[in-house]
C-alpha positions as CSV (number, residue, x, y, z in Angstrom):
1,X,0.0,0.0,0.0
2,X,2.8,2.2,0.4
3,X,4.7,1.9,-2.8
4,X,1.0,2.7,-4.6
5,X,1.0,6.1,-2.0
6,X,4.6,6.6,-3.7
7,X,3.8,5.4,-7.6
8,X,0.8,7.8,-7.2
9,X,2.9,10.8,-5.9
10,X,5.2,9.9,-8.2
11,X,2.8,10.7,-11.7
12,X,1.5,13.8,-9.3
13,X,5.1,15.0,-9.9
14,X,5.3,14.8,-13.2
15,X,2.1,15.8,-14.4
16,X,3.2,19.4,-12.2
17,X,6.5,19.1,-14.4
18,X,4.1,18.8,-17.6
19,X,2.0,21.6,-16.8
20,X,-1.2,19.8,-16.8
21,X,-2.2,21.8,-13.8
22,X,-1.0,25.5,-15.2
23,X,-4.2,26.0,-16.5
24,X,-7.7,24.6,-14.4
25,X,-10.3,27.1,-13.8
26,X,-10.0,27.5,-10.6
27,X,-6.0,28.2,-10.5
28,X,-5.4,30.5,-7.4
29,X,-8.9,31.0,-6.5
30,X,-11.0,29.5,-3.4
31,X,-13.0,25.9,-4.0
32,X,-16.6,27.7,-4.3
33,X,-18.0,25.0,-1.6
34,X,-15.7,25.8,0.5
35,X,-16.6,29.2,1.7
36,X,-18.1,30.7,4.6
37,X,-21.4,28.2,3.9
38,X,-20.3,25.2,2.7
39,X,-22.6,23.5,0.2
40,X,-21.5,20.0,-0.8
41,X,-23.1,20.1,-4.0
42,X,-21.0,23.1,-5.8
43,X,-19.1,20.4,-7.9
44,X,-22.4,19.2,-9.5
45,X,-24.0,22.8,-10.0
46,X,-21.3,23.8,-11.4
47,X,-21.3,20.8,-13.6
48,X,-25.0,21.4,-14.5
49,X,-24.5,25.3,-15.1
50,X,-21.1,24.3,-17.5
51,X,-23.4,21.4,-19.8
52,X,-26.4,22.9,-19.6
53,X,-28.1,20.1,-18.2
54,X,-31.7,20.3,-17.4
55,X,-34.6,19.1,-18.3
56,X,-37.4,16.5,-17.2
57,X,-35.2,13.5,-17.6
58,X,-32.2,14.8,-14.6
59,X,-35.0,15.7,-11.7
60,X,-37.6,13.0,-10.5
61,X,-41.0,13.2,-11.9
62,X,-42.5,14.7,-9.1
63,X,-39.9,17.8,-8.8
64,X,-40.2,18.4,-13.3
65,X,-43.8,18.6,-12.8
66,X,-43.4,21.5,-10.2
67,X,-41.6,22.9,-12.8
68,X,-43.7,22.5,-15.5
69,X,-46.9,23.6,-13.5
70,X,-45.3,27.4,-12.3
71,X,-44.4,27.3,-16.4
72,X,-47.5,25.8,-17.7
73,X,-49.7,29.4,-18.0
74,X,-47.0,31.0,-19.9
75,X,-46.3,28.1,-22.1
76,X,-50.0,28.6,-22.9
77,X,-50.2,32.1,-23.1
78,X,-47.7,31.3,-26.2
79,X,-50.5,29.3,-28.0
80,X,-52.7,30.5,-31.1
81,X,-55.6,27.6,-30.7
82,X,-58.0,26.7,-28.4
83,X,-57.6,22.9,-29.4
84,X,-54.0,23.1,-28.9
85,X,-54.6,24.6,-25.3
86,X,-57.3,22.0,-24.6
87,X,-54.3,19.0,-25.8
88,X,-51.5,20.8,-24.1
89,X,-53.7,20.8,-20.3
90,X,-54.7,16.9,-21.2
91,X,-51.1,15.6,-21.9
92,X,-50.2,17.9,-18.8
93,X,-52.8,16.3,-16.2
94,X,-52.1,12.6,-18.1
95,X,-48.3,12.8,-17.0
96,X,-49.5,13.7,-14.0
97,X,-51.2,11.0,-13.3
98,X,-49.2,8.5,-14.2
99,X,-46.5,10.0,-12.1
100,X,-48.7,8.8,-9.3
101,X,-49.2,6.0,-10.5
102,X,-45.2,5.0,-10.6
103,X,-44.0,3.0,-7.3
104,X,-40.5,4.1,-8.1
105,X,-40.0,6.2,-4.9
106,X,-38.4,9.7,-4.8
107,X,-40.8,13.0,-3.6
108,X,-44.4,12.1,-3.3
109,X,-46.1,14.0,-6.4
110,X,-48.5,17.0,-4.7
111,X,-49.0,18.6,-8.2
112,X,-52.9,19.1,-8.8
113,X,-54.6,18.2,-12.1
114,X,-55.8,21.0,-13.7
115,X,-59.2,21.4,-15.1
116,X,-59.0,21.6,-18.7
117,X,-62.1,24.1,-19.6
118,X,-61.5,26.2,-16.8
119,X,-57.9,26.4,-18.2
120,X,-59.1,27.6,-21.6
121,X,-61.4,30.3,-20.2
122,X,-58.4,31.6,-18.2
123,X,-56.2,31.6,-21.7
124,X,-58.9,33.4,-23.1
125,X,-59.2,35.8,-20.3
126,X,-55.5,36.4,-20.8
127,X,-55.7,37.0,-24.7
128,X,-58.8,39.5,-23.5
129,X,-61.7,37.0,-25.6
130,X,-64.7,37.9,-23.8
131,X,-67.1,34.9,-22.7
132,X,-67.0,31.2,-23.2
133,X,-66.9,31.1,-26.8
134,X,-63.9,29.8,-29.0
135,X,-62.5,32.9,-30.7
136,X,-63.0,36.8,-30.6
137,X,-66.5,37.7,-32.5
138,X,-68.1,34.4,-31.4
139,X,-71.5,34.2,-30.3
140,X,-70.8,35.9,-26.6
141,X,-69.6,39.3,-28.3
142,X,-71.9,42.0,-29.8
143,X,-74.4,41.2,-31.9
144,X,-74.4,42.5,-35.5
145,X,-76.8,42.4,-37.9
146,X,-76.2,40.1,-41.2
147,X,-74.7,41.7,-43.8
148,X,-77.0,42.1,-47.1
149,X,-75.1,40.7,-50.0
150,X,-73.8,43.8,-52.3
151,X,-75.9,43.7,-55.1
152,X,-79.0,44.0,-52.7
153,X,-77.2,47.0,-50.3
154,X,-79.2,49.8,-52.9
155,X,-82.3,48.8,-52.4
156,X,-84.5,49.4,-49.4
């Protein structure tokens, strides 16, 4: 055990005589989790920060729905069809679901289901569509009279 404590100094040594140390990131400066409050994950958000890591597929189920539910009105908001909204609420309530439905273990999943037609009246709350209908000029708006076809406008 000792000679592999020497063999391992040893190629310490002459990496140093190499240079592969001259340039690292942090040459000269503190270890970030090292500081005044130490927090023994700096390594990995640094890591996640450096690849861009993210997504649903690194946090458990239960944490990426979070997520996705504090992001889900503005993800909406960014929609142009009602049928889209209605699909977009569906797939979000389905994956909900079957997160609870997974035996897997990890954070217990607290996120609601979300009801889809109440969704779409908000969504068209936020685009400023009055009533229930599906787009502006629908039935719930002001009521205009039909338009007379143009050859029949001159006449009385």
């Amino acid at each position: 055990m000792q000679t592999r404590g020497v063999w391992v100094d040893h190629l310490v040594d002459e990496a140093i005589r190499r240079g592969d140390f001259d340039d690292l990131p942090l040459a000269g400066k503190p270890i970030p989790g090292l500081g005044p409050v130490h927090d023994p994950d700096w390594w990995l958000k640094g890591l996640v920060r450096r690849e861009h890591v993210g997504g649903d597929g690194v946090l458990p189920e239960a944490l990426a729905l979070r997520g996705l539910d504090e992001r889900l009105d503005a993800r909406l908001d960014g929609l142009r069809h009602e049928d889209r909204v209605r699909a977009v609420v569906q797939e979000f309530n389905d994956r909900v679901v079957a997160a609870r439905r997974q035996l897997t273990g990890g954070p217990p999943v607290v996120t609601p289901l979300r009801d889809v037609e109440a969704e779409v009246a908000a969504w068209r709350d936020r685009r400023g569509w009055p009533g229930t209908g599906s787009a502006p000029g629908g039935s719930e708006g002001p009521q205009r009279a039909p338009r007379r076809p143009w050859w029949r406008r001159g006449r009385s």
